[in-house]
TORFI-348006 format. One line per 3 residues: for each residue z, y, x of N, C-alpha, C. Coordinates in steps of 0.001 Angstrom, whole numbers, plus 500000, padded with zeros to 6 digits. Example, Ala and Ser with C-alpha at 12.3 -4.5 7.8 and 13.67 -1.06 7.14 Angstrom:
REM TORFI-348006
507800:494310:513190:507800:495500:512300:507800:496700:513200 ~ 507080:497750:512850:507140:498940:513670:507870:500030:512900
This chain:
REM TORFI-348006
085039:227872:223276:085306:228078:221896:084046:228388:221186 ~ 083824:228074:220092:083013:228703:219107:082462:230037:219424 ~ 082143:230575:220170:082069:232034:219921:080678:231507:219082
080712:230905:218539:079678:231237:217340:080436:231792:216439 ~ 079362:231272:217612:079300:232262:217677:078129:232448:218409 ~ 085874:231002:217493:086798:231061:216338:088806:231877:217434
098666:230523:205862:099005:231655:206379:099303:231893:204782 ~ 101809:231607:202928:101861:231735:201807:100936:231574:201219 ~ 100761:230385:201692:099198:231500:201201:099692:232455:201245
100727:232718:201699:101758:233630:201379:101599:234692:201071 ~ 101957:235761:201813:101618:236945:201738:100865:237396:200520 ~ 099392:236690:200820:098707:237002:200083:098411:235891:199096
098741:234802:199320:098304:233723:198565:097021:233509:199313 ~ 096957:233815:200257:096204:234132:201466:094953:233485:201351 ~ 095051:232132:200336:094360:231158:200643:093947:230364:198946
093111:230348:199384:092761:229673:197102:093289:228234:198009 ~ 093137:227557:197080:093231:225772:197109:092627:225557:198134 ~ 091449:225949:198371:090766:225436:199270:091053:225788:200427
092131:226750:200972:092286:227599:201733:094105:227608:202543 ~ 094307:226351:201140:095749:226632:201247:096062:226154:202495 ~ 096395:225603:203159:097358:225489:204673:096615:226519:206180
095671:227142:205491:095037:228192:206453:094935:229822:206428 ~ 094932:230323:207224:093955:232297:206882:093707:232259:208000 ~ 093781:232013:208849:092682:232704:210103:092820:232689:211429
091592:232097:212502:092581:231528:213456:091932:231961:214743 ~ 089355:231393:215702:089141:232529:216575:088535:232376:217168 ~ 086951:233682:216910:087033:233143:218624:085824:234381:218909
085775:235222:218809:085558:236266:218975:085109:236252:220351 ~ 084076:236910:220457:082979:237032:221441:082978:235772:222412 ~ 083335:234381:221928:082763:233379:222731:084075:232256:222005
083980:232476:220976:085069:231506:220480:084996:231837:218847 ~ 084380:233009:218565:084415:233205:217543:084826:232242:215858 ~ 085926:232090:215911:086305:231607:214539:085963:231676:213769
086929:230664:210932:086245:230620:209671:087272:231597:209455 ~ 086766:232694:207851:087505:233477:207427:088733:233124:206613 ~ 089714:233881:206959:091182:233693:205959:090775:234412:204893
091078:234089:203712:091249:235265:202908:091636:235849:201644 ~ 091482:236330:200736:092060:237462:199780:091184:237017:198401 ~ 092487:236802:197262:091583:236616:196101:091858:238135:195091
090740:239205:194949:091657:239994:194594:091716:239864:192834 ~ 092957:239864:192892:093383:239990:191477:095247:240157:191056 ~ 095273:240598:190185:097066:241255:190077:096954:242368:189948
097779:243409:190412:097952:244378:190405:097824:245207:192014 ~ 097801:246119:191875:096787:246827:192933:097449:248114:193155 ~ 097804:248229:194413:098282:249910:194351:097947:250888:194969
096763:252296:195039:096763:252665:195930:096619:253529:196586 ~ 097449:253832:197899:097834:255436:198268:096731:256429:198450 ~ 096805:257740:198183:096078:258576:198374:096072:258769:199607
096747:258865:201014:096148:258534:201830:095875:257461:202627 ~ 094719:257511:203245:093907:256437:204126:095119:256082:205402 ~ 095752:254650:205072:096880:254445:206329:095637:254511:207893
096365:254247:208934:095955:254323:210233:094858:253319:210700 ~ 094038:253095:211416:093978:252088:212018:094558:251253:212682 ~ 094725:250454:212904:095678:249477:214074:094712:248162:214194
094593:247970:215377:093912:246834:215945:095178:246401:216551 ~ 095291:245372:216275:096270:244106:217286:095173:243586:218629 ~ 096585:243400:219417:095451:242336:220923:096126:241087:221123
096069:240774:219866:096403:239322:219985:094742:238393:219905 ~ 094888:237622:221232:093502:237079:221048:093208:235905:219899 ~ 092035:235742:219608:091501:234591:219099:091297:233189:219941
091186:233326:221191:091186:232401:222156:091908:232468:223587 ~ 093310:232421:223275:093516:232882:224009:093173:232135:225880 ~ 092884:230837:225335:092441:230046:226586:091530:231136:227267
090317:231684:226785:089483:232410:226881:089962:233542:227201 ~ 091240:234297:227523:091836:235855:227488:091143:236501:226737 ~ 090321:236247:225838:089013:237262:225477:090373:238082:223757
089659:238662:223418:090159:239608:222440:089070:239866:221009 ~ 089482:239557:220472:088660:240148:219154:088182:240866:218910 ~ 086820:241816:219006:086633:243071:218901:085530:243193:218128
084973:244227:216945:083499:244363:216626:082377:244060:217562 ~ 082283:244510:218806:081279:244333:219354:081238:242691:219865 ~ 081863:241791:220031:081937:240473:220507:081413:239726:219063
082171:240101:217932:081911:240024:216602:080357:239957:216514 ~ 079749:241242:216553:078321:241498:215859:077977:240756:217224 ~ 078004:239997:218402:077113:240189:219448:076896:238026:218941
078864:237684:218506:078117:236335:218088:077096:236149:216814 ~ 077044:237144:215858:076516:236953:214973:074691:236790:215142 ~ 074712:237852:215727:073331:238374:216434:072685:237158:217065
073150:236491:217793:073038:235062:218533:072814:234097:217523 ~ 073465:233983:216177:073526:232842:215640:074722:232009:215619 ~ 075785:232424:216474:076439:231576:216830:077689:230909:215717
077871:229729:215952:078635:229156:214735:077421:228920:213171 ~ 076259:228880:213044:075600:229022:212329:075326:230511:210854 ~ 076395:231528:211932:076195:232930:211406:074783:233185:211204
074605:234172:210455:072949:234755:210446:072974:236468:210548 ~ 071672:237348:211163:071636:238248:211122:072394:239029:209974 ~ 072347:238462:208927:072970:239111:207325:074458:239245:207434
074670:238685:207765:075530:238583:208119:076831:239893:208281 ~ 077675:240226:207356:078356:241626:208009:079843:240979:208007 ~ 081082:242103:208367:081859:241582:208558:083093:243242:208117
084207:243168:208070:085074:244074:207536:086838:243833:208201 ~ 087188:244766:208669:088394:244494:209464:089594:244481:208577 ~ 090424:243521:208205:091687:243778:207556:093069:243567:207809
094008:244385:208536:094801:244432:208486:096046:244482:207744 ~ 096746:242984:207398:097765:242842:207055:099364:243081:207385 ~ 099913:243643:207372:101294:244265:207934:101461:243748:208908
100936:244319:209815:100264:244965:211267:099428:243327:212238 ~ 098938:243022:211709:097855:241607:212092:096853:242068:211109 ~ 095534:241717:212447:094237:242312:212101:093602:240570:211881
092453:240775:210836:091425:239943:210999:090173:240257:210338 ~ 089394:239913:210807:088205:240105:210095:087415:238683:208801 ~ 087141:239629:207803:086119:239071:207041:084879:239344:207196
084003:237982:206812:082514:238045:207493:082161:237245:205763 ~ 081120:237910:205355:080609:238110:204354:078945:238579:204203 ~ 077982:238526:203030:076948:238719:203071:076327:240302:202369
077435:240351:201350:076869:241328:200375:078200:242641:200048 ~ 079052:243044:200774:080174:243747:200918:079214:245062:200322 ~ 080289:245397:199288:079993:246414:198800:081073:247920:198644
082153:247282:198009:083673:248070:198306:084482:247113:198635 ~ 085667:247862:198919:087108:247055:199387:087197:246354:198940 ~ 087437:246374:197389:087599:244759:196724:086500:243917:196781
085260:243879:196980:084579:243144:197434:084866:242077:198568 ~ 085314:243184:199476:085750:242278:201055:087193:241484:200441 ~ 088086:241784:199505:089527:241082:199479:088605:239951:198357
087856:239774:197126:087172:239142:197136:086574:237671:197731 ~ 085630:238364:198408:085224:237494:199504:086462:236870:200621 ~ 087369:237324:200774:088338:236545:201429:088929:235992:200704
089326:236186:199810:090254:235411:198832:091496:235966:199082 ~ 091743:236808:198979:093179:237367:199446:093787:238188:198136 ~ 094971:237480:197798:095318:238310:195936:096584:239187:196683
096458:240118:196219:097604:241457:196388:098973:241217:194923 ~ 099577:241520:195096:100780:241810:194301:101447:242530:193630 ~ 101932:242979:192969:102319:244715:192216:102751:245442:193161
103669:244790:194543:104132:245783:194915:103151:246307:196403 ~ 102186:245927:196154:101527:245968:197498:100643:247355:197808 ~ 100487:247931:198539:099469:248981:198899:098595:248976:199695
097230:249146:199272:096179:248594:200070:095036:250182:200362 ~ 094916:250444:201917:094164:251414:201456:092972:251413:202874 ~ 091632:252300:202551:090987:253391:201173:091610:251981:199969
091168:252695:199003:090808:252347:197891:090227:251322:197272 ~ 090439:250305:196121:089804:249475:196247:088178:249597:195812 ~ 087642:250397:195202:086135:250754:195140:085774:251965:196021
086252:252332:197446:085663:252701:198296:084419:252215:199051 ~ 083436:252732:199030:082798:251782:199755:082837:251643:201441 ~ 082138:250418:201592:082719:249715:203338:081378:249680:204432
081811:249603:205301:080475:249579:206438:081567:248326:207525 ~ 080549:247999:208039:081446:247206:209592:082760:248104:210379 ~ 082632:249412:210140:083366:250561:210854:084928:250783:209912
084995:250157:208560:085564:250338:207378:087235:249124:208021 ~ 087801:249829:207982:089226:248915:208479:090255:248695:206574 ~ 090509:247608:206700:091423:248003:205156:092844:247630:205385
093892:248481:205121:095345:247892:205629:095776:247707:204160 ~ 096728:246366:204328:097308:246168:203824:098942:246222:203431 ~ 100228:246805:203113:100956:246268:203211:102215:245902:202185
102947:244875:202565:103373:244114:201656:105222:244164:202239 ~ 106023:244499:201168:107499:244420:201733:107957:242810:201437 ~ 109328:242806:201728:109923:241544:201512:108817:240479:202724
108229:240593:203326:107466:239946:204634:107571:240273:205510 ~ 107632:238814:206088:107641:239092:207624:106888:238006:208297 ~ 106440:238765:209820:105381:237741:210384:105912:236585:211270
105904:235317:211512:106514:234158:212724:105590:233559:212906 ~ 105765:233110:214294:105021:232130:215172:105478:230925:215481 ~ 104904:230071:215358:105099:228608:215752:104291:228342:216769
104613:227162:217555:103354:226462:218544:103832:224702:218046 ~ 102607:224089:218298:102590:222267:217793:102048:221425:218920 ~ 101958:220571:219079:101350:219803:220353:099904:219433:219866
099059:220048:220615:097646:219060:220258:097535:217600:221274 ~ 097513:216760:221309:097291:215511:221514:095791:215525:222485 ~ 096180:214536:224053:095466:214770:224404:094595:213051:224398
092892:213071:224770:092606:211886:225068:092628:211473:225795 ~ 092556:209785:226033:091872:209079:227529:090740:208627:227289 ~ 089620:209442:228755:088267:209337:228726:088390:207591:230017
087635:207241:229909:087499:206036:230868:085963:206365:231595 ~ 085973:206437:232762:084756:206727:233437:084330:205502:234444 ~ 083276:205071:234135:082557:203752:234773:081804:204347:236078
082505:203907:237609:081872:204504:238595:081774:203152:239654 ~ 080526:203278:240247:080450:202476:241407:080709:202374:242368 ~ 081922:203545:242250:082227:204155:243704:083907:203341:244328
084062:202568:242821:085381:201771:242908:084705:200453:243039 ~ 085342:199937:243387:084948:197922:243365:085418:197802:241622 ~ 084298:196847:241526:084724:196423:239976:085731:195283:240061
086345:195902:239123:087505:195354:238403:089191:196088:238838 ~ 088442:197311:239492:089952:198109:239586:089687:199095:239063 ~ 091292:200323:239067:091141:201425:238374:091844:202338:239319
091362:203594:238758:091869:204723:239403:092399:206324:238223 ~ 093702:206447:238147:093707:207862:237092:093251:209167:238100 ~ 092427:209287:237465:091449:210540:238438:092217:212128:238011
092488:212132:236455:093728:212979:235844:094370:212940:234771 ~ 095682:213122:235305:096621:212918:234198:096672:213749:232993 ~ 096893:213672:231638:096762:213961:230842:097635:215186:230362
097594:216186:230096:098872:216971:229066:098053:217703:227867 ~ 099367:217830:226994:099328:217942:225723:099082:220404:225588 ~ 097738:219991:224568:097745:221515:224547:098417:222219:223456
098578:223454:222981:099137:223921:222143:098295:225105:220915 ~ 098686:224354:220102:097779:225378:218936:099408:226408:218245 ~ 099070:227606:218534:099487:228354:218035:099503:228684:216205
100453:228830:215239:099969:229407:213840:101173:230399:213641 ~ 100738:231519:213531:100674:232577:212581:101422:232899:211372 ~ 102378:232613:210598:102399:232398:209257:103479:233903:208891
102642:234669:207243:103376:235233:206977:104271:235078:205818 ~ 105645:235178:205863:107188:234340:205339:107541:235434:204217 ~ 107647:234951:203080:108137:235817:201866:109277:235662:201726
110170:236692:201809:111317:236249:201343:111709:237044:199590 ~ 113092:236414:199658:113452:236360:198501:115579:236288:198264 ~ 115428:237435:198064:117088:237297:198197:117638:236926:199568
116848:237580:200403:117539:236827:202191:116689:235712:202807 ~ 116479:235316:201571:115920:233403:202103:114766:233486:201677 ~ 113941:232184:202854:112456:231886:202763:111779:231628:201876
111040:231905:200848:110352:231789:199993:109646:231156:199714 ~ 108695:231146:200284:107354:230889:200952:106560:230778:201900 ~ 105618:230252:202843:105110:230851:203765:103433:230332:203722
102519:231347:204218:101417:231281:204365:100493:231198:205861 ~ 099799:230361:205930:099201:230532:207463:098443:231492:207531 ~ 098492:232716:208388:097602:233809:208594:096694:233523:209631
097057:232863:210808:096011:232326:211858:096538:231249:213097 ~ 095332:230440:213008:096159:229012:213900:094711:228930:214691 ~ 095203:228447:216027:094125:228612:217195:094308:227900:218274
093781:227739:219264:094147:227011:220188:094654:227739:220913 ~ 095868:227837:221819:096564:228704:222945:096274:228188:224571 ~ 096231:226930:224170:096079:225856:225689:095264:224959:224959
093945:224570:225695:093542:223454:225308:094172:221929:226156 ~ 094383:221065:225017:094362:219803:226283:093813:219408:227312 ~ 094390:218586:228034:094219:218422:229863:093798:216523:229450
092621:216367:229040:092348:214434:229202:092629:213713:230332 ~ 093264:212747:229822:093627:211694:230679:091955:211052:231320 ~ 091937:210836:232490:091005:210219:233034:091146:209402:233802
090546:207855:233491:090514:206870:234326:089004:206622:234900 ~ 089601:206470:236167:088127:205628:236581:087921:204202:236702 ~ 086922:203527:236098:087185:202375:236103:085850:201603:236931
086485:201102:237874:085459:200431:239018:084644:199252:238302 ~ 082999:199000:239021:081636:198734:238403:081190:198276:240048 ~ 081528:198941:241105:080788:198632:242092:081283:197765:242798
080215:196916:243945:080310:196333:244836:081113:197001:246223 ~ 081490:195838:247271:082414:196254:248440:081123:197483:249042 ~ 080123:196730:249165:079421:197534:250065:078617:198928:249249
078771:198907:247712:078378:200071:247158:079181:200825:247236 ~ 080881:200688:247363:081980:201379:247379:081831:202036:248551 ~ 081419:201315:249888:081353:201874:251086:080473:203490:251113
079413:202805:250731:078636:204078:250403:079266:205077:249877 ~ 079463:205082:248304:079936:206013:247807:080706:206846:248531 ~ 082020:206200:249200:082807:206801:249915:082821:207789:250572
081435:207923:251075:080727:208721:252404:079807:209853:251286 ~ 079777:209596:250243:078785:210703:249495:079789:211559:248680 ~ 079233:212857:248782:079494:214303:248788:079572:214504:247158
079259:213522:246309:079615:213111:244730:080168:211757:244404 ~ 081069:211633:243077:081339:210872:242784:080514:210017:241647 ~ 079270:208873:241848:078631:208656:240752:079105:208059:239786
078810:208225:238436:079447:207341:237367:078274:207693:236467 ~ 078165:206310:235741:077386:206034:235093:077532:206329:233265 ~ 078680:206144:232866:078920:206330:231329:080847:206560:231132
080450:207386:229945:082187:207679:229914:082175:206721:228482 ~ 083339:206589:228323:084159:206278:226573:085343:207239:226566 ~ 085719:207722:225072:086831:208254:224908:087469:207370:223388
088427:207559:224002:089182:206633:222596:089624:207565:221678 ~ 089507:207412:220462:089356:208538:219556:090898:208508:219189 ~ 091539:209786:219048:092962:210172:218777:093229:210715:217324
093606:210201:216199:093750:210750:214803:092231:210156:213853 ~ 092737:210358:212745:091803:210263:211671:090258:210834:212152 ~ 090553:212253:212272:089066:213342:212228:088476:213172:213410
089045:212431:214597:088549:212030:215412:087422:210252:215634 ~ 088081:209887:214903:087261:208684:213791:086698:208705:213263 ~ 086239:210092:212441:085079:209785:211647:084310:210684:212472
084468:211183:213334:083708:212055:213740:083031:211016:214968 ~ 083625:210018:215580:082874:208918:216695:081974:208059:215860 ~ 082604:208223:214500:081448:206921:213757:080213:208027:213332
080325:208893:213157:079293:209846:212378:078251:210026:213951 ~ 079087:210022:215274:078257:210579:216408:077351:209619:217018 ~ 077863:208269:216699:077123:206860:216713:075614:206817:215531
076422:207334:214539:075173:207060:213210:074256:207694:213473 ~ 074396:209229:214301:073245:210003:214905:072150:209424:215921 ~ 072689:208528:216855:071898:207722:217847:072319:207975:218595
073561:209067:219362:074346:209713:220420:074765:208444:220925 ~ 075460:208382:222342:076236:207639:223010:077747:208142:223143 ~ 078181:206996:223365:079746:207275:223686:079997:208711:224355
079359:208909:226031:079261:209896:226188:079238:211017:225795 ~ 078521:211211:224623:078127:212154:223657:079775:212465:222573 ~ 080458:211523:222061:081444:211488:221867:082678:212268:222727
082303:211537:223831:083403:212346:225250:083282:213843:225130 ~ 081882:214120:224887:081689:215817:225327:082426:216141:223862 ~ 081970:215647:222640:082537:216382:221516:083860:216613:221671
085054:215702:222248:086025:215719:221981:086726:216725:222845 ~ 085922:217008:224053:086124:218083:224980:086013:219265:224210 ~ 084728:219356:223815:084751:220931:223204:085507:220968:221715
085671:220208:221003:086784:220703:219481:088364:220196:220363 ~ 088154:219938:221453:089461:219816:221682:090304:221695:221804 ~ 088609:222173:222875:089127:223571:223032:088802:224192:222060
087831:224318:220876:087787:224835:219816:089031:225267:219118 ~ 089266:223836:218193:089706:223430:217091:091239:223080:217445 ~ 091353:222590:218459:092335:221540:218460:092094:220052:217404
090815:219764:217014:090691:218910:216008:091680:219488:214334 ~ 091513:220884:214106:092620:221423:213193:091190:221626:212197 ~ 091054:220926:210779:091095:221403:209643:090943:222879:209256
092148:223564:209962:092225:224639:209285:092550:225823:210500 ~ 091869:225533:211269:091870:226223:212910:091428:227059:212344 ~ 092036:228931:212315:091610:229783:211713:091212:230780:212409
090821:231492:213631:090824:232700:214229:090264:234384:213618 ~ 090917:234617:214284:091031:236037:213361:089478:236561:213464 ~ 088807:235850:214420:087013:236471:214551:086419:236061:212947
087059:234886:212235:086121:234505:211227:085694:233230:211740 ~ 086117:232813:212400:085444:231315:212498:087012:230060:211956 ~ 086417:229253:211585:086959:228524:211084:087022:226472:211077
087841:226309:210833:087278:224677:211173:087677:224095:212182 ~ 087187:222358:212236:087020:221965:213595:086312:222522:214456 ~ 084622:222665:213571:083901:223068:214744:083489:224735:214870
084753:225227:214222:084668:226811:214125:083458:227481:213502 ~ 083206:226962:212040:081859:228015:211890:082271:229196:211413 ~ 081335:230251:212161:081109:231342:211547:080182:232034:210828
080676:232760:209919:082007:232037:208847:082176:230390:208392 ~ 083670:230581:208143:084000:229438:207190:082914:228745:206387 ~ 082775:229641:205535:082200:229407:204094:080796:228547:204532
080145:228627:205560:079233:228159:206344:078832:226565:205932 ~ 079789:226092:205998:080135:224954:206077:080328:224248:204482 ~ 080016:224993:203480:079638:224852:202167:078593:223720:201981
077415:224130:202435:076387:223371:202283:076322:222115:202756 ~ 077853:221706:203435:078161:220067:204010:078970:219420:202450 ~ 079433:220496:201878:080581:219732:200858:081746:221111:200431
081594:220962:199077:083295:222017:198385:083974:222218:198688 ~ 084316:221127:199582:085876:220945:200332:085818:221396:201836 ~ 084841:222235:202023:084583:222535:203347:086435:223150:204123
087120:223310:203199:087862:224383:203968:088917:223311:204095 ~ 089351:221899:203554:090658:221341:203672:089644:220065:204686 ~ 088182:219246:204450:087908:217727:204262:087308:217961:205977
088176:217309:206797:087515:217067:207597:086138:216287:208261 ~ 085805:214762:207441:085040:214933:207384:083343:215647:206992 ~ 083724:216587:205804:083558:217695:205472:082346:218725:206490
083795:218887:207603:083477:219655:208370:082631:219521:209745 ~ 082918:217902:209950:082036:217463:210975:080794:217241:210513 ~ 080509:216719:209561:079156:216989:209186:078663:217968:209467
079218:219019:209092:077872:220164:209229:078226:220525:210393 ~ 079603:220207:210996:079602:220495:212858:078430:220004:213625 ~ 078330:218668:213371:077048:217913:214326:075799:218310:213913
075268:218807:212345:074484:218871:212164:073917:220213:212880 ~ 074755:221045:213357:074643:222654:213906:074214:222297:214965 ~ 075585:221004:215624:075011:220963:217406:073389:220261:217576
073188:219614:216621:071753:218691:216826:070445:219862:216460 ~ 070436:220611:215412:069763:221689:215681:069750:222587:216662 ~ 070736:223106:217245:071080:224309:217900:070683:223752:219643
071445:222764:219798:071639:221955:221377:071170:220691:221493 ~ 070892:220226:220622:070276:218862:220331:071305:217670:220505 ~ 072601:217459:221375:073164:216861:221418:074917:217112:221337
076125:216776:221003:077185:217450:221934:077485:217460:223288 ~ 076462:216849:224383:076763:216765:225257:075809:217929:226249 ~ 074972:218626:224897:074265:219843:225319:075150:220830:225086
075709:220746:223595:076350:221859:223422:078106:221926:224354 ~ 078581:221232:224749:079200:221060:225729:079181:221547:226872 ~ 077655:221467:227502:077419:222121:228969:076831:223688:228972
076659:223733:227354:076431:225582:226746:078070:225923:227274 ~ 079134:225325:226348:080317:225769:226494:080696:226307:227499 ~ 080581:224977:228296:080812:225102:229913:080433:226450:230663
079662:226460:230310:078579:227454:231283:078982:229543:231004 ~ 079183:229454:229165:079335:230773:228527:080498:230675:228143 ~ 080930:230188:227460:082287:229931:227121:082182:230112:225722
081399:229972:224853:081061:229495:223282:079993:228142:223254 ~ 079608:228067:222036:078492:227166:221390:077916:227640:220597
């Protein structure tokens, strides 16, 4: 996952336009997730005393078992990871009882951080400290809101078929080396009601739960007597993969990985790692603050590719590849980072 390190709008309206089918989804200390968030404006209510803390352990990745925590938080930031920067700060907010964090540059008070998330409160809502309290990383803000309630969904992420060219088969046969299954992205959403019935609903956080399992073929290249060999060696050689691209964002993202000078290969690895990222989701939200296909942290990160950073998938691959070609030089570097730590 991202640990660059990765929802009614409801509730809160959780989400401006740009925001709308998302709030927050993960990947916290090696997955680190883009921010959900809070537009503040309306009416504001708020108690004289400071409610509790509550941290949830619901992970951001959960492929990863890992958990969301400040210190995984500041440790991707510190790294760079997701194209975060040292400046980087961040503020814990708990919405009727689901935690996430906002990651921001210039946090000054509470409403600053609901602000910077985009998260609008309601007349009847109570939000506390205060909204011109001021905040540190240590600063938790609860929110809560009646007439809501929280549900979970799960969706199928779609898996690929990679085709692997080996000499270890006689050419012109095949072999499924593994069969394919479908992973599951989890979302979050908090449900307004209204007289009994559903109102509304907002995505609070969508993530990957299971990443997909790719279909793999091997597809034979070699001779009788190269096959022989192979047979007897302690590896299986193969020379080049292809993956056939599954959906739209997976299309522009093979033509964009071509326009770079990458190889197919290079393609294969991408689709491996936003497979476990993102799920290829738009609006893959984790509660660390990372966001996206390719989970930047923060979201907002991903500005400097295009406005539409938070709905346009191509959008988002842009400045995805442009991170991995700085950062790893290839996806098939930042791939074997993955591999190895369990972020990018």
């Amino acid at each position: 996952m991202v640990s660059h390190r990765r929802e009614r709008i409801s509730v809160f309206k959780v989400l401006t336009k740009r925001q709308r089918t998302r709030l927050f989804a993960g990947a916290a200390a090696l997955i680190l997730v883009g921010t959900a968030g809070i537009v503040s404006r309306g009416f504001y209510s708020e108690p004289e005393a400071q409610a509790k803390t509550q941290v949830t352990s619901y992970s951001a990745t959960q492929m990863q078992g890992l958990e969301v925590s400040r210190d995984s938080v500041r440790k991707a930031i510190n790294e760079g990871q997701g194209g975060s920067s040292t400046g980087t700060s961040y503020v814990k907010v708990v919405i009727n009882g689901k935690s996430k964090l906002i990651l921001g540059d210039n946090f000054t008070t509470v409403k600053s951080v609901l602000d910077a998330g985009d998260i609008t409160l309601e007349p009847d809502d109570t939000v506390a400290p205060g909204l011109n309290t001021k905040v540190t990383e240590s600063t938790v803000i609860q929110i809560s809101r009646s007439n809501n309630e929280i549900q979970s969904s799960q969706s199928e992420i779609p898996f690929n078929t990679i085709e692997e060219k080996t000499d270890s088969l006689p050419a012109g046969t095949t072999k499924v080396e593994t069969e394919g299954q479908v992973g599951i992205m989890e979302t979050t959403s908090l449900i307004t009601k209204v007289g009994g019935k559903d109102s509304s609903s907002n995505i609070f956080a969508s993530y990957v739960k299971t990443a997909p399992v790719n279909k793999v073929i091997l597809i034979g290249t070699g001779t009788v007597q190269a096959t022989t060999a192979a047979t007897t060696s302690a590896t299986v050689p193969v020379s080049s993969t292809s993956t056939t691209p599954v959906g739209t964002a997976q299309s522009i993202a093979h033509s964009q990985v071509l326009a770079h000078g990458w190889s197919e290969s290079d393609f294969t690895c991408l689709v491996q790692l936003w497979n476990r990222e993102s799920g290829w989701s738009t609006t893959a939200a984790n509660p660390s603050g990372a966001y996206g296909i390719p989970q930047a942290l923060p979201g907002s990160k991903m500005a400097s590719a295009g406005a539409d950073w938070s709905t346009n998938a191509a959008t988002q691959i842009t400045w995805g590849l442009g991170y991995i070609a700085g950062r790893y030089s290839s996806p098939c570097g930042a791939w074997s980072h993955s591999q190895s730590t369990g972020w990018y």
